[in-house]
Every structure is written in C-alpha cells, then in structure tokens.
VOGU-3710 file (C-alpha; in Angstrom, 3 decimals, decimal comma):
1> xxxxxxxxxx> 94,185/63,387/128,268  96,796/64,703/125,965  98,367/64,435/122,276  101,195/65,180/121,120  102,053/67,863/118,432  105,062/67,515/115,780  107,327/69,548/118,241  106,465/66,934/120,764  105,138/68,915/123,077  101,869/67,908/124,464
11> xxxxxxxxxx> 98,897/69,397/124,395  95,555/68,794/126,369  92,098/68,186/124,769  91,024/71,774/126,343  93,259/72,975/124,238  92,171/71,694/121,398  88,677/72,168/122,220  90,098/76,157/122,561  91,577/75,663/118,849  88,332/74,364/117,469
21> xxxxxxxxxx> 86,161/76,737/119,228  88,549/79,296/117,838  88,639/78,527/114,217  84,994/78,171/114,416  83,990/81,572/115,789  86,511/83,243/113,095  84,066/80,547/110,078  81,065/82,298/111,766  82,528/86,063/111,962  83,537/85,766/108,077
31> xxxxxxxxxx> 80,419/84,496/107,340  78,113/86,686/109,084  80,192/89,599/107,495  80,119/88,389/103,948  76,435/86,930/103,385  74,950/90,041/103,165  76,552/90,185/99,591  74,376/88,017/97,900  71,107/88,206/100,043  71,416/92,178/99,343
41> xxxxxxxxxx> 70,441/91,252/95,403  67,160/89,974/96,763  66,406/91,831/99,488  66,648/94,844/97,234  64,130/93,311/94,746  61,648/92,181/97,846  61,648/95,229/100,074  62,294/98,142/96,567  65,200/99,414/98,282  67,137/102,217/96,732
51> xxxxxxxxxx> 70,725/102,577/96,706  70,976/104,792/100,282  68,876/102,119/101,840  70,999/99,041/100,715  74,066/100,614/101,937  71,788/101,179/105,190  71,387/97,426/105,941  75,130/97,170/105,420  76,469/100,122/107,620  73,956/99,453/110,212
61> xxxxxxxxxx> 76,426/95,802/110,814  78,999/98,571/110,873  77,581/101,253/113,757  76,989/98,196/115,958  80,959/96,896/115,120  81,854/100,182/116,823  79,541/100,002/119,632  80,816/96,611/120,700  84,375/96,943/119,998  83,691/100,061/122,401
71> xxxxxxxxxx> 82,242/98,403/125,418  84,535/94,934/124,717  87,026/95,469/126,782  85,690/96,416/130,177  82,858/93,475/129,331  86,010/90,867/129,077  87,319/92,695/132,497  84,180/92,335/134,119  82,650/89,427/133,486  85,018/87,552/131,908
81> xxxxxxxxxx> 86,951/86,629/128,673  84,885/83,269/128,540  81,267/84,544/129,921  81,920/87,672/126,887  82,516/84,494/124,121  79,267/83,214/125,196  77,187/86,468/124,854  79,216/86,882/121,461  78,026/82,885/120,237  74,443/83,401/121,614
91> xxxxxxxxxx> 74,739/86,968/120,102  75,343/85,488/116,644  72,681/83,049/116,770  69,869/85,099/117,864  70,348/88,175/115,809  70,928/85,985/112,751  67,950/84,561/113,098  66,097/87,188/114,205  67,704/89,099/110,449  66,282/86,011/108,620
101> xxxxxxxxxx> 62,492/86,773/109,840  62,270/90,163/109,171  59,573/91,700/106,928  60,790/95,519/106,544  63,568/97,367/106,201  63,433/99,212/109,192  63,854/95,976/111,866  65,823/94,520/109,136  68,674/97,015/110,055  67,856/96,801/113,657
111> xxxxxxxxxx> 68,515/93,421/114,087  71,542/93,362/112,140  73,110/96,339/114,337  72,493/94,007/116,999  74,784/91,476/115,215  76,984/93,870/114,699  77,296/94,569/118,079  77,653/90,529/118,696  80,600/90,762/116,000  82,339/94,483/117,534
121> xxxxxxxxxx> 82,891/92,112/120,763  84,233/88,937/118,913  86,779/92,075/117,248  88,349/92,629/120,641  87,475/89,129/122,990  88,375/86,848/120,617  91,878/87,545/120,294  92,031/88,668/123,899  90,748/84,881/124,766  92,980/83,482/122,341
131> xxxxxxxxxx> 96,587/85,207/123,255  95,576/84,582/127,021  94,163/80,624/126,989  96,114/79,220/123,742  98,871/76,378/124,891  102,189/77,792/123,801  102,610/74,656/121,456  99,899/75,795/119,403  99,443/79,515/120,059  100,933/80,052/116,458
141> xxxxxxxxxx> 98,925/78,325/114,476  95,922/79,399/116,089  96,752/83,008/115,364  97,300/81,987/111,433  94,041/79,724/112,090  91,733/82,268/113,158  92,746/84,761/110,067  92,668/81,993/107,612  89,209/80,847/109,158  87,694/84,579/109,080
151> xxxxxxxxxx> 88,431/84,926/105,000  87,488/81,094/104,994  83,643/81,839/106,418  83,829/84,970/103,741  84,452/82,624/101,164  81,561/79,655/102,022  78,818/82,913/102,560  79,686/83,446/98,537  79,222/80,021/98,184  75,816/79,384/100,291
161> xxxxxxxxxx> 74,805/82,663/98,348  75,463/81,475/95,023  74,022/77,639/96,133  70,764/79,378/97,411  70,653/81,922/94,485  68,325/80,343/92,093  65,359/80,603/95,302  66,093/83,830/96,426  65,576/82,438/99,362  67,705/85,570/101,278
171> xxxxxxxxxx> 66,136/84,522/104,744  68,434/81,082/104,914  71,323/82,806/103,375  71,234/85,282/106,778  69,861/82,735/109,190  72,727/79,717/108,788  75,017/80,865/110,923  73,200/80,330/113,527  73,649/76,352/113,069  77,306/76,538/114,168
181> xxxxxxxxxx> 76,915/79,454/116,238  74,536/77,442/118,586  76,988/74,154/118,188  79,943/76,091/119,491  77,888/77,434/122,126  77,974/73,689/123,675  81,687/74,229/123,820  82,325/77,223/124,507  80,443/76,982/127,788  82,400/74,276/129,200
191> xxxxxxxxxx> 85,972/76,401/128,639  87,786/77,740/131,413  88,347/81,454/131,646  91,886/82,803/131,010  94,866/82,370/133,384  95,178/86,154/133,107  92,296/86,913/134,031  91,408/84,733/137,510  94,739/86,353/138,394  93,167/89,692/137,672
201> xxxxxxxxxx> 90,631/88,880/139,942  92,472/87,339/142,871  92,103/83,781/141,905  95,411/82,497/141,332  94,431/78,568/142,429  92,104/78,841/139,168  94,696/80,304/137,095  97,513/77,759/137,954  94,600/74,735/137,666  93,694/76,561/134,066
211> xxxxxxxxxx> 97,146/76,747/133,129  97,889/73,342/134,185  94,523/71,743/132,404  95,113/73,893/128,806  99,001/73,312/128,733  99,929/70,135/130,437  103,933/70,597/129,641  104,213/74,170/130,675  105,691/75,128/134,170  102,772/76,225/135,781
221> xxxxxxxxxx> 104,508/78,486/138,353  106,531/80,031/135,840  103,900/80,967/133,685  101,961/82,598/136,488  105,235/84,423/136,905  105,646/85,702/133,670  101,932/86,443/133,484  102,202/88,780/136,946  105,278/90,673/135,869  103,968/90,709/132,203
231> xxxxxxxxxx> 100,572/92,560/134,088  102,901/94,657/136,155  104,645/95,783/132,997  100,809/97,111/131,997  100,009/98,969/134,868  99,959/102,924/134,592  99,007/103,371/131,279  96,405/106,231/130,212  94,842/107,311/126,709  95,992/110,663/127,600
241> xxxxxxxxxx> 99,885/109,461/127,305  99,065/107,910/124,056  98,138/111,858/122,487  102,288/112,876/124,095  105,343/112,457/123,828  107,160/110,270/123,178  104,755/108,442/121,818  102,040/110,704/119,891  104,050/109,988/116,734  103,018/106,610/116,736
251> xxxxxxxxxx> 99,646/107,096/117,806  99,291/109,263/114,871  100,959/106,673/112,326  98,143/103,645/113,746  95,077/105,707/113,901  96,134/106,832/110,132  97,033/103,216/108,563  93,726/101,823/110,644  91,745/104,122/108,723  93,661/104,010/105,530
261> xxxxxxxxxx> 93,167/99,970/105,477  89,240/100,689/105,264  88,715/103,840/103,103  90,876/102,768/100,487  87,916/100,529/99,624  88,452/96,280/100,924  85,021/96,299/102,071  83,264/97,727/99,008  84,129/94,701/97,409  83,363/92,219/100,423
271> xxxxxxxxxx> 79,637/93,764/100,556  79,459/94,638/97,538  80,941/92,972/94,789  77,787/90,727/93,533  76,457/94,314/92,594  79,730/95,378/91,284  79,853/92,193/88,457  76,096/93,512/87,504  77,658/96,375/86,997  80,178/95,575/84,931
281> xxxxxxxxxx> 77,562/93,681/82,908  77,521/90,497/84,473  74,442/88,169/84,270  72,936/85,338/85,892  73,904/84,110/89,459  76,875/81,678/88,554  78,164/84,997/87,542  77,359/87,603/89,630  77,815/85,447/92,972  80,299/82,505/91,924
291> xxxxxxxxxx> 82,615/84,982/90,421  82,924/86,747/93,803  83,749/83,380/95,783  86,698/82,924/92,889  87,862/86,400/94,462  87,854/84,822/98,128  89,420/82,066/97,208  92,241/84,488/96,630  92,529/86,164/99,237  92,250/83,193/100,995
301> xxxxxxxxxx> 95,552/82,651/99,234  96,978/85,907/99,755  96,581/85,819/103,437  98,709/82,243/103,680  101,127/83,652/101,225  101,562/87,028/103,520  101,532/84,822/106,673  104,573/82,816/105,593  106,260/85,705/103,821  106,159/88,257/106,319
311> xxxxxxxxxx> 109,326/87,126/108,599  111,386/86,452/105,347  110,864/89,416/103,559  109,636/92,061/106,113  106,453/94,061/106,581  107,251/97,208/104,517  108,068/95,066/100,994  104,640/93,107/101,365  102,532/96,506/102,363  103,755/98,065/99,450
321> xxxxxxxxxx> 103,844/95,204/97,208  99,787/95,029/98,548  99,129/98,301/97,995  100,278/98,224/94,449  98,504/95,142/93,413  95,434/97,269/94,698  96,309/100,670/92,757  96,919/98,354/89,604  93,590/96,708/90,400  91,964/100,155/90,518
331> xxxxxxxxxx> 93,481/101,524/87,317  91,894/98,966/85,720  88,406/99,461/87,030  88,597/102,775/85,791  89,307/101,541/81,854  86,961/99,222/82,587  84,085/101,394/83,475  85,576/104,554/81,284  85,515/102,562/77,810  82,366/100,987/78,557
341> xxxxxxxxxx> 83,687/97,383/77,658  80,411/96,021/80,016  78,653/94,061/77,696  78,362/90,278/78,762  80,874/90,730/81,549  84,299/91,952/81,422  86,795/89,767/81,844  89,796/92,056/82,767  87,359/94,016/85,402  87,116/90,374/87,356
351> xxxxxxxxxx> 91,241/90,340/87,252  90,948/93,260/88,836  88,523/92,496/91,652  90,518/89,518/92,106  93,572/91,923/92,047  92,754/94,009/94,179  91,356/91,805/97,007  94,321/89,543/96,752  96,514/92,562/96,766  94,529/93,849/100,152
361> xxxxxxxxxx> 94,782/90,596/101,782  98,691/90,048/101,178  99,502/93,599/102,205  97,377/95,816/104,440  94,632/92,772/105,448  97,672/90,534/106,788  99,683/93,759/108,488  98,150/96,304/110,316  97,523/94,420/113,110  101,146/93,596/113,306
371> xxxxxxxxxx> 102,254/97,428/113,538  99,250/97,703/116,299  100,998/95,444/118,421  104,625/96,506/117,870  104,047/99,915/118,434  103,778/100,580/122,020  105,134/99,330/125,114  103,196/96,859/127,134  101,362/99,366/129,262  100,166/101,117/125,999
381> xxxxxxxxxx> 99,390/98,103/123,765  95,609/97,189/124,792  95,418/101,379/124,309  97,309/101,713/120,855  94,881/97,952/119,461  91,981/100,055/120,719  92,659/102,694/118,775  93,714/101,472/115,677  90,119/99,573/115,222  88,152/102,596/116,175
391> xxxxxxxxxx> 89,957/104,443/113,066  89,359/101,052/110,848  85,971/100,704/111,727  85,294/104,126/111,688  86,364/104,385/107,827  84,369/100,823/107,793  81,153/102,791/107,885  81,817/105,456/105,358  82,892/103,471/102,679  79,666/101,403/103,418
401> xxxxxxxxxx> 77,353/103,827/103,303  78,283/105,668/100,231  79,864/103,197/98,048  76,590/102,559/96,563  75,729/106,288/96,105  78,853/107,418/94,395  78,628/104,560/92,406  75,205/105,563/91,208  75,858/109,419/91,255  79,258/109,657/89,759
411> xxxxxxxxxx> 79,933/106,217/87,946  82,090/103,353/88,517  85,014/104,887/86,757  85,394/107,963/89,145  84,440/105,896/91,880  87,296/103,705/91,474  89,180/106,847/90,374  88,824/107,744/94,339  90,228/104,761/95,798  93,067/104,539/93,479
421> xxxxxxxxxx> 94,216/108,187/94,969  93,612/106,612/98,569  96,020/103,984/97,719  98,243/105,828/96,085  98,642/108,183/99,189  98,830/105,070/101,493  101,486/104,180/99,238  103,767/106,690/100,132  102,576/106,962/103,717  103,788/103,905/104,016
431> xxxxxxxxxx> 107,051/104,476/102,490  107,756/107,561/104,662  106,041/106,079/108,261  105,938/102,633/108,091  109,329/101,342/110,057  110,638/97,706/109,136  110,131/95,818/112,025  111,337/92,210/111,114  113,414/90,328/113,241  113,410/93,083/115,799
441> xxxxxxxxxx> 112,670/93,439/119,865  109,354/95,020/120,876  111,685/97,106/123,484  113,528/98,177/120,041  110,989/98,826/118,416  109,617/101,083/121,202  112,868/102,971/120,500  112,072/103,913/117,258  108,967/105,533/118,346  110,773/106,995/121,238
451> xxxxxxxxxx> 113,572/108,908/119,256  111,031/110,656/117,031  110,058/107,758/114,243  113,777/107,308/113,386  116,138/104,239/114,186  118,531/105,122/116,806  122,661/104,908/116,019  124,437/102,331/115,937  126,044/103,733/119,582  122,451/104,240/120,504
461> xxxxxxxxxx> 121,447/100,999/120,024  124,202/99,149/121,470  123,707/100,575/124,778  119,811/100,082/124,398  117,201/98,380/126,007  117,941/94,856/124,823  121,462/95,176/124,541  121,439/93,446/121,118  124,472/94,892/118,589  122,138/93,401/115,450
471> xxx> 120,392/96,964/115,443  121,287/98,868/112,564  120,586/102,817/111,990
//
C-alpha cells in the first residue's frame, strides 16, 4: 500500500511508519533531556542535595551521552541499524523508569547514566537509520522533522513539569517517557534494517526487497548502485588522516565549533533554567517552570526559522546573527544580576533567556551539524560527525557540572560574564574559519579545506572537481 505525497511521488506505509517512528524517538530524546529541569526543584528539596550534587544527576545523563555515542557506531555495524533502535527504545523505557523509583542520590545518577547511554546511541543511530531507510520523497522533511521533534519533546517536559508541579510528584515527571518509548517499541520492531547495511553484510536480495518495500517509485537497481559506489567512495579512511594534511585544518575548525556550541552555555539553560528564574527572583511554579516552556516555544521557532533561512541567506549570516542574539542575551543577564533588579521576577532577564535560547537555536543549534557533514570527503565524513560530537558532548559535561557551582560561588552576573566572552570569541572564530557553504558541491567544498581553508581561484575552480564555473574566489 502506498500514498501519494504533494510531489506525487509515492510513498509506502513503511515509510511512513519510518517517519512516525522517527519523529517519535526525537519527542522522547527532547523529553528525556529536558525533564530533569523541573523534577531537579524537587528532587533537591527530597534528597537535601547541594549544588555539586544537582549538577551530579545532570552530568551523570552527560558521561553516559559520551559512552554511547562512543560504542554507537560499531553497535549499528554489528548488529544492526534497526536491532541498535530497539536497544535505544527499550533503553529509554527501562532506565526512565528505573530513574522514577529511585530513593537516593547515588542510584539516582546511576540509572540516569544508563539513559544516557540509551540517548549517546539515539545521537549517532538515529540519524544513521534515518539518512539510510528514509524514501527520497520524504527524506527532507524527516531531517527538519526529527530537529523540530527533539526541541518539541524539550518543550512538553516544561510543560508536564509545570502540569505536575503543584505535587511534586518528580517520579512521573522522569518516568513518562517510558509510555511512548514502549509504544514505539511495537513499531520499531517490525522495521526493516537499512538498504546500506544488508549490503554491508552480503545481503543484497534484502537490500533491493527493503528498498523496494520503503520507496515503491525508486529504481531499485539504481539505488543499490549508487549505494555500492557511494560505500566504495568510503572505503580507506582512518582517524589518523583526519590529524594531516590536507585535511587537519578542518578537523581542527569542527572539533573547535563542536565544543564552542556547548561551553558557550545552551545547556545551562535547558537543565537549568527553572533554577535560573528562582534566581532572578521568580516565585511560584507558573513562574519558575511555565516561563521556561515560553523559552522553548522559541526556540522551537528559531529552529523552523533557521531551517527555512539557511539556503537563502547562507550559514555564516545566521551563525553570527545567532551568536549575537546570544552575546546580547548575556549582556543582559549580567545587568540583570549586577543591579540586583530580582525582586518579584525580572522581566528583561526572561527576554534574555528567551534571547539567548532563540538566538542558540537559529544559529549554532540549527548549523553545526551542517559544517560536520560538509567538511570532509565521503571516506572521512562518519570520522569528521564522530568527532565533532565527542568535542560537543565533551563541553556538554563541563558546563553541567559547574554551572551550578559558579553560579553559587561567583554570582550570576560573572557567571554570565563567562559565557558572554565564549560567545564573543565564537563570534569571531566564526568570522575568520567558518567558510560559506551555500549553494555549493561537497567535492567544492572539500577544496576549500584542501587548499589550506581558502577558496581556490577562479582558474582553480574552473578546472576543479565538479567542473562548475559558479565558484567564486
């Protein structure tokens, strides 16, 4: 059975089912990421936690991130991209439960590494599974869809939160993501593996029945053509090539703007920002947790905003633009928190929450992932992704674990005083690194890296790799 898209190309019910299963697993990745926020006010209060031990439950999510984003990819090789989905589903559901029932601190944080871990191999599968399986009808919109559902599951955690505030009850606002986690499981079970992948193996009847079953219109032959050569293309890669030239520059440039996306500060306000309002003098919970879902909604915003500007106006114009919105956002924290304007709330310190995450999501939230896969040739890519979320998540778990402290030890003006330099440096690293990439060839793009981060000549490029005389110096 098929329908028929707008384009009027069909497409099958698996690959529907692969859309929904999709845009569920990024609700349940958002969520799991951004209920902490609210439960933290009252698992603080139950378990007398002091500031080093609630960043603790929060970096602890982080460490495991790392330690499944590590072992991802030679899990999808092995057993799968599909079988790896499961383990992430049944991962989710477990160890949010398991979260929920906890009496201490201690196996508190243990079961949430474990989630952690669950969500470090949803970082790397998921997309993997997606670009592989997706019918090229809808493999667009299910690369907006996942994004947009990711900030979307962000968003309804603020909201359970603040619906489950005035009971404290902390242990539902962890443990309800297991309800779709274990209803996706039922679908996610009965997908197909990736065409890529049974060819990996040897199975090539499986990948043209796959092929033929997700994307009804497509020339199956063809595609198992493209998908052999494209494999080909990826063969004799090695980290070690990544660290020389001619290609160390741009290691150097993705390992810095993953980690500059995270220490500039994103996910002090994601954890965090429930605590943040108190600061600021906030009271009661329509406050202190429906304020923060106003600043989701936002970004929510900001991401569709970046996702439709980004092949109009480029990728430098909406990083900076970003970044500015966030060193703005900052500058007001500080006068905020420096004239001591806390009593019953500030309004202009929500703006700049609000600022500031929108500003995130529309520039560095929305982009980085583009440069990851631009970067590098096709033999490099997988290497050059890799690497990029090693350095994010990396910076992930310092600003968790001492937001908190700093904020405590030093105040929230020189705290914010701190990320407002990181910005302002990732500012102009972007301005001197960051090539504009719009509307140009991977294999150009490849040549910009190649001839020592600058655009070739015009001659240069004329005689290039994709012959193309649009390429300007």
């Amino acid at each position: 059975m098929t329908e028929h898209t707008s384009t009027g190309r069909a497409t099958s019910s698996t690959g529907w089912k692969i859309a929904v299963a999709a845009a569920t697993l990024g609700v349940v990745y958002g969520y799991d990421i951004g209920n902490i926020s609210g439960a933290l006010l009252f698992i603080t209060e139950e378990m007398e936690l002091s500031p080093l031990l609630q960043g603790s439950v929060t970096t602890v999510l982080v460490a495991g991130n790392i330690v499944g984003a590590l072992i991802a990819g030679k899990l999808a090789t092995v057993i799968g991209r599909q079988k790896s989905l499961v383990l992430v589903v049944l991962g989710y559901a477990v160890f949010s439960v398991w979260s929920s029932l906890t009496t201490d601190v201690l196996w508190l944080d243990i079961s949430r590494f474990f989630l952690g871990v669950s969500i470090g191999l949803s970082l790397v599968v998921s997309p993997i599974f997606l670009a592989e399986s997706a019918p090229t009808a809808i493999r667009g919109a299910l690369v907006v869809g996942y994004q947009v559902a990711t900030v979307s599951g962000i968003l309804l955690a603020y909201l359970v939160d603040w619906a489950l505030a005035d009971s404290g009850n902390w242990r539902l606002m962890l443990g309800l993501s297991a309800v779709p986690s274990v209803l996706i499981l039922f679908l996610v079970v009965r997908l197909p593996d990736t065409p890529r992948w049974y060819l990996m193996r040897g199975r090539r009847e499986e990948a043209r029945a796959t092929l033929r079953l997700v994307d009804p219109a497509a020339d199956a032959d063809r595609k198992l053509a493209e998908i052999s050569a494209d494999m080909a293309a990826e063969r004799g890669g090695n980290l070690a090539e990544m660290f020389r030239k001619p290609y160390s520059i741009a290691t150097m440039f993705v390992l810095a703007m993953g980690f500059l996306v995270q220490i500039t500060g994103i996910n002090a306000i994601t954890y965090y920002s429930p605590i943040i309002f108190q600061e600021m003098g906030f009271e009661g919970y329509a406050a202190i947790l429906g304020l923060p879902a106003v600043v989701q909604a936002a970004a929510l915003v900001a991401t569709v905003g970046s996702l439709v500007a980004v092949d109009r106006l480029g990728r430098r114009p909406l990083l900076l633009g970003g970044i500015t919105t966030m060193m703005l956002a900052s500058a007001m924290m500080i006068a905020v928190f420096a004239t001591g304007s806390l009593g019953g709330g500030s309004f202009w310190g929500f703006v700049a929450i609000l600022l500031f995450t929108a500003g995130f999501n529309f520039g560095f939230g929305s982009m980085v992932w583009v440069f990851a896969s631009e970067s590098f040739p096709a033999r490099l890519r997988s290497f050059g992704a890799s690497l990029l979320l090693a350095s994010n998540l990396v910076a992930n778990l310092i600003v968790a674990q001492l937001f908190l402290p700093l904020m405590e030890g030093i105040g929230g003006a020189a705290t914010f005083a701190i990320f407002l330099a990181l910005a302002a440096f990732s500012w102009l690293f972007v301005l001197r690194f960051a090539p504009e990439t719009k509307g140009r060839s991977l294999e150009s793009i490849s040549t910009y890296w190649e001839n020592g981060a600058r655009w070739p000549s015009r001659s240069t490029a004329d005689s290039g790799r994709d012959g193309s005389r649009r390429e300007t110096s």
